[in-house]
C-alpha positions in Angstrom: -7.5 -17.7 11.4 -8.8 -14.7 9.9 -6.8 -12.6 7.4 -7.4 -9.0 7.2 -5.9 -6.3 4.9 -4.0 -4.6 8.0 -3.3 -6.3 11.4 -3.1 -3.3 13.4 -3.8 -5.2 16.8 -1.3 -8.1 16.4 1.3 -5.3 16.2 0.1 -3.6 18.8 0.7 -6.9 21.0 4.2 -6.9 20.3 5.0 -3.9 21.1 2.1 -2.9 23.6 4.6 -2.6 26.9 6.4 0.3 24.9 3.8 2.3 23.5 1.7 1.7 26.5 5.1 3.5 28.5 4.9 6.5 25.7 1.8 7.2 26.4 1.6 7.2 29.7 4.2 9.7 30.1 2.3 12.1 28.1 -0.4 11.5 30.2 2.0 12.6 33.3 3.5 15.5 32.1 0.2 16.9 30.5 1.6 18.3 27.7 -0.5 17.5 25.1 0.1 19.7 22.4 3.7 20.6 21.1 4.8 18.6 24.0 8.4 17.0 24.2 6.9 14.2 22.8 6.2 16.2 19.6 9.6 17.3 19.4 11.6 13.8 20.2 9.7 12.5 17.3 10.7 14.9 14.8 14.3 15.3 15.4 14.5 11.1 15.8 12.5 11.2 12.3 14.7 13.4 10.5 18.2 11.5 11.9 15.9 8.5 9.8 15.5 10.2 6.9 19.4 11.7 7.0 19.3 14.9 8.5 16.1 17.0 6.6 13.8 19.4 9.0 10.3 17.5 9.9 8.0 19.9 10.8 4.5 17.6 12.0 1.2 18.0 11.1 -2.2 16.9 12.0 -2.6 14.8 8.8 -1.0 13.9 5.1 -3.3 15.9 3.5 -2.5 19.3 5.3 1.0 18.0 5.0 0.3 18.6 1.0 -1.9 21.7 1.2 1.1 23.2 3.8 3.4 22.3 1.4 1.8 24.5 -1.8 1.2 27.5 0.5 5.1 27.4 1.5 5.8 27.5 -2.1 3.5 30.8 -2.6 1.9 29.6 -5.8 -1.0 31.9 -6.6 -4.1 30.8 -8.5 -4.6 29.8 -12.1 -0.6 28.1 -11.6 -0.8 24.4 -12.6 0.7 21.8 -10.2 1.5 18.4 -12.4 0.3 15.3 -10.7 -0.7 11.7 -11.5 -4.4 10.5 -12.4 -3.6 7.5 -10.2 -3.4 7.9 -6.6 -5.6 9.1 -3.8 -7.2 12.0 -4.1 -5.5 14.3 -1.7 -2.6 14.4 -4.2 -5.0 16.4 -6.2 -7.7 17.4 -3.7 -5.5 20.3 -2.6 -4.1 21.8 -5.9 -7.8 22.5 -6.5 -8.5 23.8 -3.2 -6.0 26.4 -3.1 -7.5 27.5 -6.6 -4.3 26.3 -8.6 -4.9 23.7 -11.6 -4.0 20.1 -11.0 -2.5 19.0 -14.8 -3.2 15.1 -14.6 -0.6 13.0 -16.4 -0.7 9.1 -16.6 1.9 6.7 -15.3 3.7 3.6 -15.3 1.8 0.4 -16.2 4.3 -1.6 -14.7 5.3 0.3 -11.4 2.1 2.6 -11.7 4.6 5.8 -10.6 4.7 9.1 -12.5 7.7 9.0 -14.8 9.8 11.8 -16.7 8.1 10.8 -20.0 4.8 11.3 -18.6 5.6 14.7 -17.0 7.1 16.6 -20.2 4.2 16.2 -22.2 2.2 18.0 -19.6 4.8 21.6 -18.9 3.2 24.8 -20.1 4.2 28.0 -19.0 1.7 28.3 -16.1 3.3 25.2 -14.5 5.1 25.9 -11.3 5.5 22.2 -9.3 5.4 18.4 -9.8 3.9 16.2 -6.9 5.7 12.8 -7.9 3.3 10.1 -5.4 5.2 7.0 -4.3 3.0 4.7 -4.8 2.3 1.4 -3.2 5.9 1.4 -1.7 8.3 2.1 -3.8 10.1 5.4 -5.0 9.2 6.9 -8.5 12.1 7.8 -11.1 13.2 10.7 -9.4 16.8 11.8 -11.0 15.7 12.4 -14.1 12.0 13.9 -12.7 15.1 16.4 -10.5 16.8 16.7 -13.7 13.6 18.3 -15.5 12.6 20.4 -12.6 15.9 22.2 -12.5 16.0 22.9 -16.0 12.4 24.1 -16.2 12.3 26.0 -12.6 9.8 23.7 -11.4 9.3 22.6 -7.8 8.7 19.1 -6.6 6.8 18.0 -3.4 6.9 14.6 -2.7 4.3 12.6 -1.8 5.6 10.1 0.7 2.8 8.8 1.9 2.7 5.2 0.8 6.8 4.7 0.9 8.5 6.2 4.2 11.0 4.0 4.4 12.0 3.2 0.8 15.3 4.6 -0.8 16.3 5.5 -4.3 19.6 5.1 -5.8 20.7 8.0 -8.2 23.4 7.2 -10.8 26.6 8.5 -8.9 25.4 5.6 -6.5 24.4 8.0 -3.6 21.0 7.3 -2.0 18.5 8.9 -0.4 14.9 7.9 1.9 11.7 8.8 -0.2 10.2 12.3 0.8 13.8 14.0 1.4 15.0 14.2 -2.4 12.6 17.2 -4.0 11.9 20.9 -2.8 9.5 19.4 -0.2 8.4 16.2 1.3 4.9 14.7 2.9 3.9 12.1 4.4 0.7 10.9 6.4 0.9 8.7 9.7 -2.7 7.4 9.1 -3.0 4.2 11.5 -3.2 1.9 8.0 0.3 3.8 7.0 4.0 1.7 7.2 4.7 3.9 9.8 1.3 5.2 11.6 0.0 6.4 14.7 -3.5 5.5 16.8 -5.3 8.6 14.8 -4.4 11.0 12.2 -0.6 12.8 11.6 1.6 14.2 8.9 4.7 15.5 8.8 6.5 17.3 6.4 9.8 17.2 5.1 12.7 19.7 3.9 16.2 20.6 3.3 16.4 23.9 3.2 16.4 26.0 6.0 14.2 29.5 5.3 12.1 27.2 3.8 11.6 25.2 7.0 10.6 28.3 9.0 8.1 29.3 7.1 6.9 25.5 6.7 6.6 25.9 11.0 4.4 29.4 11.1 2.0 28.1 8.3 1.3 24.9 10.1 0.9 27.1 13.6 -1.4 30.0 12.1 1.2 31.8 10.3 3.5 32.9 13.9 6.6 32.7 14.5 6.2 34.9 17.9 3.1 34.3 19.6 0.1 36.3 18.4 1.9 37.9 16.2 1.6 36.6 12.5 3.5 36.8 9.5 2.1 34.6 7.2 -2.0 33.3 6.8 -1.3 29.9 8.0 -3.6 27.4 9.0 -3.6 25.0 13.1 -2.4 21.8 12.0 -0.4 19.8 14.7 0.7 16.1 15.6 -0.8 15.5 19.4 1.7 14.6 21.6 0.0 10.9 22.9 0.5 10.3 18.3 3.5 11.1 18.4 4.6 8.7 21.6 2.9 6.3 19.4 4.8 7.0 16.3 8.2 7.2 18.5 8.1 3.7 19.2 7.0 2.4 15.7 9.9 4.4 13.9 12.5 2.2 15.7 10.8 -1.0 14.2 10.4 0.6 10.8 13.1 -1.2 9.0 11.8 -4.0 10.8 8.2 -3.6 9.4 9.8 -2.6 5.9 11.4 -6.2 5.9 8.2 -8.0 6.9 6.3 -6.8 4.6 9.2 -6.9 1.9 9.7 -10.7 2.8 5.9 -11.4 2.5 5.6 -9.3 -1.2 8.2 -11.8 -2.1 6.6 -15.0 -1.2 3.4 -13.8 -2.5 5.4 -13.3 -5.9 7.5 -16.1 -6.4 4.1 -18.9 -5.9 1.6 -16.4 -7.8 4.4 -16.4 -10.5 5.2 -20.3 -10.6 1.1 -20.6 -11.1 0.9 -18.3 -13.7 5.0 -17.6 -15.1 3.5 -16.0 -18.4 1.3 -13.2 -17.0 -1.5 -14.4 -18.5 -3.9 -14.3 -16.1 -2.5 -11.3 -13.8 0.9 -9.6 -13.3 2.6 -9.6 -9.9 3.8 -6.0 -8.7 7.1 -5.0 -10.6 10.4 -3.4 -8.8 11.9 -0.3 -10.1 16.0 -1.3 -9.9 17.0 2.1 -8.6 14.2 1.6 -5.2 13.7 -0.6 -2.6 10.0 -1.5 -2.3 8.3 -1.4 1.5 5.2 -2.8 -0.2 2.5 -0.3 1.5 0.2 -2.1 -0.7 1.0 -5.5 -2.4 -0.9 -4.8 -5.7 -1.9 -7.6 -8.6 -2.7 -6.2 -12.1 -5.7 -8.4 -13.1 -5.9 -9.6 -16.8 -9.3 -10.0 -19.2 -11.3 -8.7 -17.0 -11.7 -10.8 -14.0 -10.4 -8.4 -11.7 -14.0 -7.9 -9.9 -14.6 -11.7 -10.2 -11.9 -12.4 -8.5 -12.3 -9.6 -5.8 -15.9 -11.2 -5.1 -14.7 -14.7 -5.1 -12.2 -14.0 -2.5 -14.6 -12.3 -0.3 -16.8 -15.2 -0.6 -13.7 -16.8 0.7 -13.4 -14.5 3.6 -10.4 -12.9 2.2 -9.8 -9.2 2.2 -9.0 -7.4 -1.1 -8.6 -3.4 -2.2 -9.4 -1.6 -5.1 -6.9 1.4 -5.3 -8.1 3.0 -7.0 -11.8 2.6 -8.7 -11.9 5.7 -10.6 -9.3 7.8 -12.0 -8.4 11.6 -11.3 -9.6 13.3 -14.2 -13.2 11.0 -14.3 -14.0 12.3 -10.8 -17.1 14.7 -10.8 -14.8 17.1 -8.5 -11.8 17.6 -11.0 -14.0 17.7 -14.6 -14.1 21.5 -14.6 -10.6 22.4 -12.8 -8.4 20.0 -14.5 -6.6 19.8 -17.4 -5.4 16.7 -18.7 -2.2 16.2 -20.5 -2.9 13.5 -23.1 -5.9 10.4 -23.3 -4.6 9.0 -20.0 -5.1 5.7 -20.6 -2.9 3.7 -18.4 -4.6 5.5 -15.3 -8.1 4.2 -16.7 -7.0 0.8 -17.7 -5.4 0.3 -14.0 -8.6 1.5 -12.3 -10.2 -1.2 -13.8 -7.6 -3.5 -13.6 -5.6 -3.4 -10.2 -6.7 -5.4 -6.8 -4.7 -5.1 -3.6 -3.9 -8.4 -1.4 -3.6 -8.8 2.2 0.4 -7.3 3.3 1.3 -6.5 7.0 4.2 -7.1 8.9 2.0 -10.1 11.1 1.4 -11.6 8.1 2.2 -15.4 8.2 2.9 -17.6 5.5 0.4 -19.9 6.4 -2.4 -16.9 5.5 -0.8 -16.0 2.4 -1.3 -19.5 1.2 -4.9 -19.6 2.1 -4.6 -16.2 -0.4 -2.9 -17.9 -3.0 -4.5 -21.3 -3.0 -8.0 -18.9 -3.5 -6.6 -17.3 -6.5 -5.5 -20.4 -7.8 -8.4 -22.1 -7.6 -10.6 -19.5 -8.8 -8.3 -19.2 -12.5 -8.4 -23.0 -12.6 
């Protein structure tokens, strides 16, 4: 029985007849590029995600850089985002010559927070890119709340939670990626909901918005050859998005697995360790659901690499996410500021691990994953 971080195939197997069909048809009708296919998935995606334009893309990181040029901020404007996360949060601030403004997060749900975000507002700040980290939805009333009254943008990064919802006071909620000025999300074959390659999509309510979100993905036309805008060729193939077609009707589905398997993990890592002494088990935010992306242990005095080593010695799988923080990469020291010591972000780079989640995941291999990490703290 081997246990691996993502078990791409043994989903594949369940649903091979389908996607197999999907793909085939693309095949057929040759249209490979902006095909029907294309289309179907975007307009069954946004009746997911209530209603919102989805405009694809060829990956979650163009989904992000798309996203700022839509915006028209011009360089030397400073884009708030978290020190925590993958890089592309970041990556494409600084590649459109704008200043990524790293702030910390959470310790206990390792999201960007309202707190963290006012400390960091100076008149050349123009957007927030809140990341949903791991699974589950940051704050994000009272992050809409302070955009509105400062004049701020937000773009969501939506890569880790497609799925989740947030609950805002009045009781209303809404899917991740479809709450701030834009949403972005990658289909990248590891992703809750991912495809056989690389994808994006990105995410929007408003309608001018939306248009010009469309040329900028497809070289800046609206007409062909004639160009508005300096856009960029970024598009979701047709045989992807088959592929991501017949994954989005078992979303929920995977969203449970996973959320079942999170919990199970919890409640026997907890009754081993109740105190926290050793490690602390992922924590929910009240106002999300969680989708679990990543199912994330915060490792106490140290051990965290121990442990990582021991497990492999185990044949276990395990993830650091993520090693080094933002502002301590060589490619952000002289375009970044930093808003305050960001501590949190440099204790959980040395402190988090990731264990083994996907929705084939039996319990049987999450005790082999437990019994390891209870033997190596005894």
């Amino acid at each position: 029985m081997k246990i691996q971080m993502v078990d791409l195939k043994g989903q594949y197997s369940k649903i091979k007849e389908e996607v197999d069909a999907g793909i085939q048809n693309v095949i057929d009708n040759t249209a490979f590029i902006n095909g029907p296919a294309v289309k179907g998935f975007a307009e069954h995606l946004s009746q997911y995600l209530g209603g919102c334009h989805v405009i694809t893309c060829a990956n979650g990181t163009d989904a992000l850089q798309i996203a700022l040029m839509a915006l028209g901020l011009k360089p030397g404007d400073e884009v708030i985002v978290p020190a925590f996360t993958f890089i592309a949060s970041a990556e494409v601030i600084g590649l459109l010559g704008l200043t990524p403004v790293m702030v910390d997060v959470d310790y206990d749900t390792f999201n960007l927070t309202v707190e963290n975000i006012k400390n960091a507002v100076s008149p050349k700040t123009k957007a927030i890119i809140p990341v949903h980290l791991f699974g589950q939805s940051c704050d994000m009333e009272p992050i809409l709340e302070f955009a509105k009254k400062h004049n701020l943008y937000v773009i969501e990064d939506n890569a880790q939670a497609i799925g989740a919802e947030y609950t805002f006071s009045d009781g209303h909620k809404e899917k991740t990626g479809t709450m701030g000025t834009i949403g972005c999300t990658s289909f990248y074959p590891s992703k809750n909901l991912g495809c056989y390659g690389d994808g994006g999509a990105i995410f929007c309510n408003d309608d001018e918005l939306a248009e010009k979100i469309k040329m900028i993905v497809n070289h800046g036309e609206q007409v062909r050859y004639y160009h508005k805008v300096i856009g960029c060729n970024s598009r979701l193939d047709s045989i992807q998005a088959a592929v991501l077609d017949v994954k989005l009707k078992h979303l929920d589905e995977y969203g449970t697995a996973r959320y079942e398997a999170a919990q199970y993990y919890t409640t026997q890592l907890k009754a081993f360790d109740p105190e926290e002494k050793l490690f602390a088990t992922p924590k929910e935010l009240e106002k999300s659901t969680h989708v679990y992306h990543q199912y994330t242990l915060n490792i106490k005095n140290g051990k965290r690499n121990e442990l990582k080593d021991y497990l492999a010695q185990q044949g276990i799988p395990s993830m650091i996410y993520y090693p080094l923080p933002l502002q301590e990469q060589d490619a952000f020291i002289d375009i970044t500021r930093a808003a305050g010591e960001l501590t949190v972000s440099g204790d959980l780079a040395s402190s988090v691990l990731s264990l083994p989640i996907h929705t084939e995941m039996s319990q049987e291999m999450q005790d082999t994953v437990i019994n390891a990490i209870q033997h190596f703290f005894k």
